[in-house]
N, C-alpha and C positions, 0 to 999 in steps of 0.2 A: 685717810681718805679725804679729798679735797671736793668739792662738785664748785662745779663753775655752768652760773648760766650763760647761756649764747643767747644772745640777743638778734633773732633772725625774724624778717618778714615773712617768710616761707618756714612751712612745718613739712618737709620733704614725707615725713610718712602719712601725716592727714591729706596730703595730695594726692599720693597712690590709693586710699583708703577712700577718695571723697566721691567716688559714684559705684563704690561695690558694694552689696546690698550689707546689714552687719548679720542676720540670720540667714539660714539657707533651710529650708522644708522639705524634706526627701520623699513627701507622697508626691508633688508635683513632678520633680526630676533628680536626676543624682546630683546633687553638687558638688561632686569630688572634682570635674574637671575645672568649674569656676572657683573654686578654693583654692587646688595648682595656682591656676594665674593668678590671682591674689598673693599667694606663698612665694612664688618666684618674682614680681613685680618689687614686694617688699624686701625680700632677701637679696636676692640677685641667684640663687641657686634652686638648683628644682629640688635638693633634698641635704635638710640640716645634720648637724654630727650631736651625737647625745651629749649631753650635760648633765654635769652631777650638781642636786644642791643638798648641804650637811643640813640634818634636822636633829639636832643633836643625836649624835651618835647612829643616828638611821640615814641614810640616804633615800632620795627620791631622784630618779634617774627619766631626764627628758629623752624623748627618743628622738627628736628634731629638737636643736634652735642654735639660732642664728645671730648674734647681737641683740640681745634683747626680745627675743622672738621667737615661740616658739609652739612647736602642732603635737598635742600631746590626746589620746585615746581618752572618753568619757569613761571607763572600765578604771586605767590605770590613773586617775586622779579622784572619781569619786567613789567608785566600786571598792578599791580598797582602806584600809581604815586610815583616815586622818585625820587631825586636830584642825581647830582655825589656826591655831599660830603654823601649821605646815602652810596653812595657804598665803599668809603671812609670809613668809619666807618665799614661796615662791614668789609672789608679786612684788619683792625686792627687787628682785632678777629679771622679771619677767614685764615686760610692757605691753604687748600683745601677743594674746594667747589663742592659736586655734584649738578648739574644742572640737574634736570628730566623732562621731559615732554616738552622739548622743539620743537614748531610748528613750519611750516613751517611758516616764516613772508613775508607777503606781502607787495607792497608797500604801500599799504592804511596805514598802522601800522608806521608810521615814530617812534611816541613818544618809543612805544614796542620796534624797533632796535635801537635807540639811546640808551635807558637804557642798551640794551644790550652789546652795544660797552662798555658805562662810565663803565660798570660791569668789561668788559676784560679788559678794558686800566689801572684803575685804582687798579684791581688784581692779576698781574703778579707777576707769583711765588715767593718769598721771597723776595720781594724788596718792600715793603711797610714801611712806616715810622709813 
């Protein structure tokens, strides 16, 4: 694997990104259709093909993405069981991430907010190794 930096004045996706809000609050209104345009602006398609990433010997299977991009269900990333190093591994892959359908979490839910911090902590925008 070789990575090579590009030396650009222009960050073509913080451009698309630079006046869409980064949370979206569902008591105010649906944001499904302002996420669409968000989704398609960055993609160029109104709907990605799944991706597979190997977690040793387990799969974890994107149901969108697009180059580096991808919209994946609160249920099926925090709901079910996984390690930091899965989220780890996804954030190889993954450079931005929509997060949909995320519930209000209670504190009976400990394991569901834990996944969700190792998600943020270990996601931070471009600084993944």
């Amino acid at each position: 694997c070789v990575t090579f930096k590009l030396a650009a004045r222009t960050d073509f996706l913080l451009r698309n990104l630079a006046k869409a809000p980064v949370y979206y609050h569902p008591l105010k209104q649906d944001p499904s259709a302002a996420l669409q345009d968000i989704w398609v602006r960055l993609t160029g398609v109104e709907k990605g093909q799944p991706h597979s990433i190997d977690l040793r010997g387990r799969t974890f299977v994107l149901p969108e993405y697009v180059r580096g991009i991808a919209r994946v269900n609160f249920h099926n990333l925090c709901e079910e069981p996984r390690s930091a190093e899965d989220y780890l591994a996804l954030a190889r892959q993954v450079h931005t991430l929509f997060l949909i359908d995320v519930p209000v979490i209670n504190p009976e839910n400990r394991n569901v907010a834990r996944r969700l911090m190792w998600q943020q902590q270990l996601h931070p925008p471009r600084r993944v190794s």
